[in-house]
N, C-alpha and C positions, 0 to 999 in steps of 0.2 A: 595499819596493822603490821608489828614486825614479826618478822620465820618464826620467833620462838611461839607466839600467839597464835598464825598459822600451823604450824605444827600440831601444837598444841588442841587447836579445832580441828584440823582433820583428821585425830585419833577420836576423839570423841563423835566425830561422826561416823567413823566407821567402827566404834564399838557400838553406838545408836541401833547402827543399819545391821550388825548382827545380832541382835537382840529383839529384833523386830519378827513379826510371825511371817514366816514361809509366802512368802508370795502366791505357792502354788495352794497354800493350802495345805502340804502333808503334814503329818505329824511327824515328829524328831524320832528318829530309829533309836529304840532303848538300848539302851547298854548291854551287852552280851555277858552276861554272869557265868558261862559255862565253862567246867573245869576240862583241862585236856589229860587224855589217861592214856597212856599206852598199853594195848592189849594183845595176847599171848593167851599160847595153850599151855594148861599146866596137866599132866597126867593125859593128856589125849587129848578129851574133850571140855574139860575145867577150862571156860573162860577166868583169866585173871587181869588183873589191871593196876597197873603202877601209876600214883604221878607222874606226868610228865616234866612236870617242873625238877623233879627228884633224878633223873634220867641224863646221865652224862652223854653218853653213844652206847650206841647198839653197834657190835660187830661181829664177826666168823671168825671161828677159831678153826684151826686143825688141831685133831690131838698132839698131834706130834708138837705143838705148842703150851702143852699142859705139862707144867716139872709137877708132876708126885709128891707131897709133904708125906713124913711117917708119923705117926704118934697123934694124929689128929682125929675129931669125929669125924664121924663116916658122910656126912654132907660136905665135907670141905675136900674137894678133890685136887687141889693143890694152887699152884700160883702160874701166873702170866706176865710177860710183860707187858705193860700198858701205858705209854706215851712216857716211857723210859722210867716207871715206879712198876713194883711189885705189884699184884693185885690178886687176892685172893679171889678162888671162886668159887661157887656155891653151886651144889645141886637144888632146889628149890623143892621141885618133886620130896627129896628125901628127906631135906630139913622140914621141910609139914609134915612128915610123917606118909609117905606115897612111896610107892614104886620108885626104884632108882629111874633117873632118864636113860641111863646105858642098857637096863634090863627094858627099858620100854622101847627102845629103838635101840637093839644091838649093833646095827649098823651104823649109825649116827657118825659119821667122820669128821663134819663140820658143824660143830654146835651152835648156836648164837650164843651172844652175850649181852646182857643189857648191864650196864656200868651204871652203878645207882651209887650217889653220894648223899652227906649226910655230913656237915660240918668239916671236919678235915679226913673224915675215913673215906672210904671208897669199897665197894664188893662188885666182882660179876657175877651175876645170875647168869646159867648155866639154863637154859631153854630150848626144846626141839625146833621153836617158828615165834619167829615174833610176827604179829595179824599187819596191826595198824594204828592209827592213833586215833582215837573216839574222845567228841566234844560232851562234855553229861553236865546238865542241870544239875546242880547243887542240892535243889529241893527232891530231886530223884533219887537220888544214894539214901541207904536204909541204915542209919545207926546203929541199930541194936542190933544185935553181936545173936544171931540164933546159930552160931558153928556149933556141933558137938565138940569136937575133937578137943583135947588138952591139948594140945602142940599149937596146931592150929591159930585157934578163938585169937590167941594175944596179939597174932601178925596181921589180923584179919582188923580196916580200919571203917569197913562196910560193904555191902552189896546193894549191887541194881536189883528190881524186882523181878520177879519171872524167870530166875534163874538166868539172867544177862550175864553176871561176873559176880565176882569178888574182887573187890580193890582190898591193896594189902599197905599196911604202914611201910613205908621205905624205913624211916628211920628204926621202927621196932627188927626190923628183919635186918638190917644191917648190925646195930645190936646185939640182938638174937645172935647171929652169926658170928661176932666175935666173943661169944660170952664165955664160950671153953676154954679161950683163950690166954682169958685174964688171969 
């Protein structure tokens, strides 16, 4: 028998020998289908939840790194720099339609920010606390859209049951957020 034919046989054996059932008996651990969302409090107690896939980095800001834009809607609290490009930021609270975050925590000196992209734009979300990042069943998020609010409903891409959260379209809210703009 020459190498090439040996070779050639010891692949096939050891794709044989993995293809063969468990030795021990277990069953093959299924595929983990679950989505990762990172979640935040929006308005206080408003769980929210972003794609995590959609989620550049999360960082602190100080105000004193916030420039001021004039002439802008009142959700757009100005720009930052961000890994040496411009990056607008968003009050989130206020773009839904909520309480400013400044009026909600006057105090607030060090905001976070979650950096959510969307093909070539980028925005920071402007939030009191980011929680942590939650694995959710696919079959678990609730399609259908029961927001009242007109602001709202369009950013909203589903909610957990039981009042867990609201997951919100990244790309609609980044969007959204530049749509005055245009």
């Amino acid at each position: 028998m020459n190498a090439a034919a040996t070779t050639h046989s010891t692949q096939v054996n050891s794709q044989e020998a993995f293809l063969q059932p468990d030795p021990l008996g277990l069953a093959p651990i299924p595929e983990d289908t679950r989505q990762r969302f990172l979640r935040f409090r929006l308005s206080g107690e408003d769980i929210t939840l972003l794609p995590l896939a959609k989620v550049a980095e999360v960082l602190q800001l100080t105000t004193a790194e916030i420039l001021p834009i004039p002439d802008v809607p009142p959700w757009l609290l100005g720009m930052c720099n961000w890994r040496g490009e411009m990056l607008w930021l968003v009050d989130v609270s206020r773009l839904m339609g909520g309480v400013p975050l400044w009026r909600q925590v006057p105090t607030l000196e060090q905001p976070m920010v979650i950096v959510v992209r969307s093909d070539e734009r980028a925005v920071g979300l402007l939030v009191e606390q980011v929680d942590d990042a939650d694995l959710i069943a696919p079959e678990t998020i609730v399609h259908l859209n029961t927001i009242d609010s007109p602001i709202l409903a369009p950013l909203v891409a589903g909610h957990l049951p039981n009042h867990q959260g609201i997951i919100l379209d990244a790309d609609l809210l980044i969007e959204h957020s530049f749509r005055p703009l245009a």
